[in-house]
Structures are given as C-alpha cells and as structure tokens.
N, C-alpha and C positions, 0 to 999 in steps of 0.2 A: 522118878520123874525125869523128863530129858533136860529141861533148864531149873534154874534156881540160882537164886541172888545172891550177890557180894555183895558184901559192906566193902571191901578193898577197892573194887573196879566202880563199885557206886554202877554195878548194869544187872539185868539176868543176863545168864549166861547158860550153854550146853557145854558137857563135862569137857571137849574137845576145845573148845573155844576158854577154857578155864584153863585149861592144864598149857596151852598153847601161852596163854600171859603168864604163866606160871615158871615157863620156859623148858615145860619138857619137850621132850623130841617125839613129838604125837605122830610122824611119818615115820620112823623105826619102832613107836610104841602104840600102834594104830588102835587097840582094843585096850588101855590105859591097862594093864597086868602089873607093866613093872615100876607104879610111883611110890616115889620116895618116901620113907616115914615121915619127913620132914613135909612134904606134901599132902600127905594123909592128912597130918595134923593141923595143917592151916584149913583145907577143908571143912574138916570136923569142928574149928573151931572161927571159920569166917560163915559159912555158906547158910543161908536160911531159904526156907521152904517160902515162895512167893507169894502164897495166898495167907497160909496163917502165921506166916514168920517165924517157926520152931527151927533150933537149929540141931546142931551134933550132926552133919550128912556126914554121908560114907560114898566113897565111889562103886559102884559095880560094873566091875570090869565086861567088855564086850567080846564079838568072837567076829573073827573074818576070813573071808575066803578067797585066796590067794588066787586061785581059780577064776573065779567069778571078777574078782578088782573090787568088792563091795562087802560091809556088814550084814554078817548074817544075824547080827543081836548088835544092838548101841549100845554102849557104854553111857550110864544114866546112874544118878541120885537115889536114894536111899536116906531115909530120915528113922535111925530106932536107937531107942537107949541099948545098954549092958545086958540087955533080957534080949534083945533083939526083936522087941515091941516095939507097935509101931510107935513114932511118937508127936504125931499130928493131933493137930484138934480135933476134936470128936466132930467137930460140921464142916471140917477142909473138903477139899473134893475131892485131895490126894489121901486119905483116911480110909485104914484098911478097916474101919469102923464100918461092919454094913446094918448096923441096929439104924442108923441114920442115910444111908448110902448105898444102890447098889452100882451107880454108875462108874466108879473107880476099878472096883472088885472087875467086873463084865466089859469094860467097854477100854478104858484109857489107861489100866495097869498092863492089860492088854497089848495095848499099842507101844507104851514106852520101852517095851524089852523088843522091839522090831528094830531093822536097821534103817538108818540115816540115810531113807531113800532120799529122790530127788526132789519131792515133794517138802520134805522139812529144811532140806538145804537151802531151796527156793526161799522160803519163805523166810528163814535165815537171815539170807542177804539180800531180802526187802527189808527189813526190820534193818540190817545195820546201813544200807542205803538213807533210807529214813531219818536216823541217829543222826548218819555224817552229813545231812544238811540240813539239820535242823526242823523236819518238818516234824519229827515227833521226838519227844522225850524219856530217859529213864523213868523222871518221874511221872509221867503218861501212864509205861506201864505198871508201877507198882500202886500208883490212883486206881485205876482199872480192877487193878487183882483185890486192892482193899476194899472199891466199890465193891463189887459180888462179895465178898466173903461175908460184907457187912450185913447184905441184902438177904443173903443165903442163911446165918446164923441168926435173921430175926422172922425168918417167914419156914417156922419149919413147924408140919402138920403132923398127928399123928395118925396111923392109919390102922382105922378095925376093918376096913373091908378084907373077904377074902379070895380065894381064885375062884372057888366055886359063883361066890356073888359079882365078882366082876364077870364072870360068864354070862349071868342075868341079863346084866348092865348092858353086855353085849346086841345081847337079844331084842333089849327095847330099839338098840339104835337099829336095829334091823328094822323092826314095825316101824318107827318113824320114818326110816328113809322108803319104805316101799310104799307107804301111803302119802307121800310127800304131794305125786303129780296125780291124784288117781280123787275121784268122785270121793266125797265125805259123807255121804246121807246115800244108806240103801235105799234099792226102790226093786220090787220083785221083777219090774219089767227087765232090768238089766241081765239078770239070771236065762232070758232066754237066748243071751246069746252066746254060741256054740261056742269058744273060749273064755268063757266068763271065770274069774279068778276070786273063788271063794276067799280063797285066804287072804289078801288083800281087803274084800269085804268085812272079813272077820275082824282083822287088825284094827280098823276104822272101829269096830265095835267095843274093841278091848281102849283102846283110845278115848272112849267118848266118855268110859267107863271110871278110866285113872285120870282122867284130864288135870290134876292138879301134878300128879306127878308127871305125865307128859309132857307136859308146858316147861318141864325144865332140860328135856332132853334137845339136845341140837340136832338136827340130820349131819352126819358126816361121815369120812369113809372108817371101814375098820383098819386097825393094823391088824399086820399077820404074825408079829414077833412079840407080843404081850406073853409071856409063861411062868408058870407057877413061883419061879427062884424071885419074882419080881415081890411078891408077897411074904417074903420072908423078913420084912423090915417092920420095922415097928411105927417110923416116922423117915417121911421124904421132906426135900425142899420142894416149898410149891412155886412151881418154874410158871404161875398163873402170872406173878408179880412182875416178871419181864416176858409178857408176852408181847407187847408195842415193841420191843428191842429183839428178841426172837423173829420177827417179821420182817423186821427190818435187816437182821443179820441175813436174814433164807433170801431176802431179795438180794442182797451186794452181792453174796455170794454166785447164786447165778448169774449177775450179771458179767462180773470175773469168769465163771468157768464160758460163759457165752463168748466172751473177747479175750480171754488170759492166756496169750502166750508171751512168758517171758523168758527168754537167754534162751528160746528154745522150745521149752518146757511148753508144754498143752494141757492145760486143767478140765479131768475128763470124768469129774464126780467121783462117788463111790464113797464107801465108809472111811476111806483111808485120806481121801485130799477132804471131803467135808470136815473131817476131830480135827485137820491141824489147819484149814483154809477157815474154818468160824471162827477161829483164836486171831488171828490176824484180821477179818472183815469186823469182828468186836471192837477191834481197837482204834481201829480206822472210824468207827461209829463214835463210837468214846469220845475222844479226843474232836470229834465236828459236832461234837453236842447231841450226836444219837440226829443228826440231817445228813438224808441220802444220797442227794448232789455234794454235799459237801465232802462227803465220804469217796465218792466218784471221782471227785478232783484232785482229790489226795492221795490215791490209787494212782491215777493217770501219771501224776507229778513224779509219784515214787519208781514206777515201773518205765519212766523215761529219763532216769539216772545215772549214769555209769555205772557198772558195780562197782563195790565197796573198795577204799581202800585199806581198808580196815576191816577184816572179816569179824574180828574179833569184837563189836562194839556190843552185840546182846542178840536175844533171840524170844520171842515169843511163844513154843512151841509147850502144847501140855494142858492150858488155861483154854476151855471153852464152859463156860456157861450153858450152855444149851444141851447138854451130853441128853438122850435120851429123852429129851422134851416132853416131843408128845407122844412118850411112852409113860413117860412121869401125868401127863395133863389127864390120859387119859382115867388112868388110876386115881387122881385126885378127884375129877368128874365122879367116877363111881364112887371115890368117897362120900362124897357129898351126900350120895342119896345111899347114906348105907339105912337109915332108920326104916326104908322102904324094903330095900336092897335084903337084909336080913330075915324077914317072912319067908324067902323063899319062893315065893310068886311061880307057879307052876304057868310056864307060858304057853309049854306044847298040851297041854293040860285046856285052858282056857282057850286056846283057836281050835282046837277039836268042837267043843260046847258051841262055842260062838258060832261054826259053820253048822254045825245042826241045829242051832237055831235057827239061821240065816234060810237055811233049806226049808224048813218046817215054812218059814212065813211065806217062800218062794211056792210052795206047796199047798196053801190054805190060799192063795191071791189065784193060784192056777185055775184050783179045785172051782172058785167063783167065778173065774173069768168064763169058762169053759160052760159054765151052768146058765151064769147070765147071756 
C-alpha cells in the first residue's frame, strides 16, 4: 500500500514522506534500497495498515529511471508475517484475501507498485496543505478509514450466482431497457408496418409473462468489463450500503476534474486520477458531514493555499471505498435474483416462441381482415 500510519508521527504517511522524518537521505536513496536495519525495525514495529490496523510493514523497495527523472515502481508498504503471508484482516480492502475481495487483488495492488506520478503527488500536498491549516485532521483521516472498514466488515454478502447466470441477468436488462419507450399491449394492426420490430413485441410478451420478477429489474446501461475472475469469490461487500455517498463522491469528483487545475496539474479522468481523486473527494465528504457545497468549499479553501510547508504532514493515497462499485452493485443485483436466476431461463429460447406466436395472431387478424 502507498501510505500507512504512525503511531510516532500520529499522521499516514507514504514510504517517502516516512523515511524523510526518519532522516534518511531519500534524494541519494530515491527508491529506499538502502534503509538502515535500525529503520527497518522501527517500521516493522511503529507502522500499521490504516484501515484494519495490523501491524509488522516492511518496506518495498522502488525502481527509477534516471532517464526519464521519474519512478518507474514507488516504493510502498507491505504488511506479512514470517511466512510472508499476508497479514491483514480477512474484510481489509488491502487483503490478499480474494474469498472476500477482488478489488485489491485487480484494481489497487495494481496501482500501488506504479510510480508516484503527478497525480498522487498532487494530492499529497492537498492533504498536507489541509493539515497545516487546520481544515482537516489526522484524526479525520483515521475516522474515515475506521468508518468504512466498520461499514465494510458488517455488510458482507455471500454470493451463489455465477458468470453463466449473471449472463442471464444481463439479458433481462436488455428486454427491459429495449421495451422501456416502446407500446406495451400488441395489437396485429402494428405488424403491418414495413419496420415493425418483432422482437421488441416479443419482449413485452415475455414481460407480461415474469412480471413479478421484472418488476424488480431497473433499466440501465450494461458494463463491458464484468468477467468471469469476478465470480470466483465466495462473499463481496455490498457497496448498496453507501450508495448515497458513492453519488455523492462521482459528483465532487467531476466537479474537480471540470475546474481542477492545481500548481498546474489538469485533472483529466481515467482509471488512474479517479482510484486516487475518490480517496481525497471521500474525505472531503467525510469530514462536511457527507454535504456537497460543503465539500465544494473545502476544496476551494484547500486548493487556494500555498503549498505545504511541510510536505511531510500525511497523505491520503490507497483508501477509496468505491473500487469497482458498480461492478460489485451490479453482481450483487444479480445476486438478488439468483432463486430465479438459477432455472436457467432460456431467453433466446423464449423470444423465438413469443415471435411465432406474435406472427401467428398477426396472421389469423390478417387472414379476417382480408375476408371480412
């Protein structure tokens, strides 16, 4: 993980910004390779993991290219016993545990071995801007990490659906969203006109048919990156429980990337500034009581600050809540409805039928019209 807590400094902090109070020479020892045993061991035995508090870190060393003037790997935390297991709680977020998790494993183990672009730097020194004038607190952010973790280890589901049935799942939300705008009640007159869309008609008919299970499907868009490896878990957190605060975080955050230039920097989306711009828009939430002007004001406040004089005061980077949201929501959706889900529901099965049927009526109304 890039940051993790002091008891000593009483802040988070990133391995850089540690070893820098620590007093090594992090500008002749830029990828930490050469700290001191005596270093090691205060590590190992001050530093805890910020969400569930285990301690024993290690540092792992980074790599840089002289070349370039930049990390090509950061230098980042490590929590494992003697066995070199990991040694987080089994519901951390940072838990190589994927029976409960896969967002760690896929998305944010991921990210922490990347370099200390300008993006975490930034945010860095918004966070310790923040600190040195008191608009937000150490203890802000470890409230913050304890909220979720508490939130997170009391709302965890377990999940029987599997890829093939969340395929299904898929497929409903297709029937729903395509007869969302479209006539409810066939009528054979409609079939004479030269575009007339069976399938659609058909949908309506399969519709009328589950209507109890329908009624719990939402119209919405598909994702395209749901895949099998998502299914290999046994139990997720269900990220339903902060969906009011997920909403809230997706709005700050645009509003930041819509106006956020700071020292420069241009906040321009992507996977990379959203994993480490929600851990900072989270907090900012946090701490105004989860109100969105209020959050806005505290943004404004912090990013018309000097910078730091103190780079060293802590850093936010690692902790987002939201990893994989509505990857997780959507999964948990299809959970819901596994008792249906499991039958197997042949759907391309059922709108083939449905359309011969639909012809048939269109064909017996013809048959009369034409006669009478």
């Amino acid at each position: 993980m890039i940051t993790a807590f002091s008891d000593k400094f009483e802040r988070e902090l990133d391995a850089i910004q540690l070893l820098n109070l620590l007093g090594h020479d992090t500008e002749k020892d830029k990828i930490l390779k050469n700290i001191t045993n005596k270093h090691r061991y205060f590590i190992h035995e001050d530093i805890k993991c910020p969400s569930c508090g285990v301690a024993k870190a290690h540092i792992v060393s980074g790599s840089y290219s002289e070349k370039s003037k930049c990390y090509t790997k950061q230098p980042h935390f490590r929590f494992y016993n003697s066995d070199t297991l990991d040694n987080h709680h089994p519901l951390c977020e940072f838990s190589d545990n994927i029976k409960h998790s896969y967002t760690k494993k896929d998305i944010v183990k991921a990210e922490f071995s990347k370099p200390r672009t300008l993006i975490t730097r930034y945010i860095a020194s918004l966070v310790c801007q923040a600190i040195e004038n008191s608009l937000i607190t150490q203890t802000d952010i470890r409230n913050m990490r304890q909220w979720y973790f508490d939130i997170r280890k009391n709302n965890i589901i377990p999940i029987k659906i599997n890829f093939e049935q969340y395929n299904i799942f898929e497929k409903c939300i297709v029937i729903k969203n395509v007869t969302e705008n479209n006539p409810r009640k066939f009528k054979p007159e409609y079939a004479e006109l030269p575009g007339f869309n069976w399938k659609i008609a058909a949908y309506h008919r399969i519709i009328a048919k589950e209507k109890e299970f329908f009624n719990t499907i939402t119209p919405r868009k598909l994702l395209r990156n749901v895949e099998k490896k998502y299914f290999s878990v046994s139990e997720i957190f269900d990220v339903r429980v902060i969906m009011d605060e997920y909403i809230l975080t997706t709005k700050l955050r645009s509003f930041i990337f819509n106006n956020g230039y700071i020292n420069g920097y241009k906040f321009k989306g992507g996977l990379r500034d959203e994993l480490f711009l929600n851990a900072y828009c989270s907090l900012l939430l946090f701490v105004s009581c989860w109100d969105f002007n209020t959050a806005v004001i505290l943004h404004v406040k912090i990013i018309n600050l000097p910078p730091p004089i103190n780079p060293n005061l802590g850093n936010i980077i690692g902790i987002n809540p939201f990893d994989n949201f509505d990857i997780s929501r959507f999964i948990l959706d299809a959970n819901d409805a596994y008792d249906f889900l499991s039958k197997n529901p042949d759907y391309d099965q059922k709108l083939n039928s449905e359309i011969n049927i639909l012809k048939n009526e269109h064909k017996i109304w013809k048959d009369s019209f034409f006669k009478g």
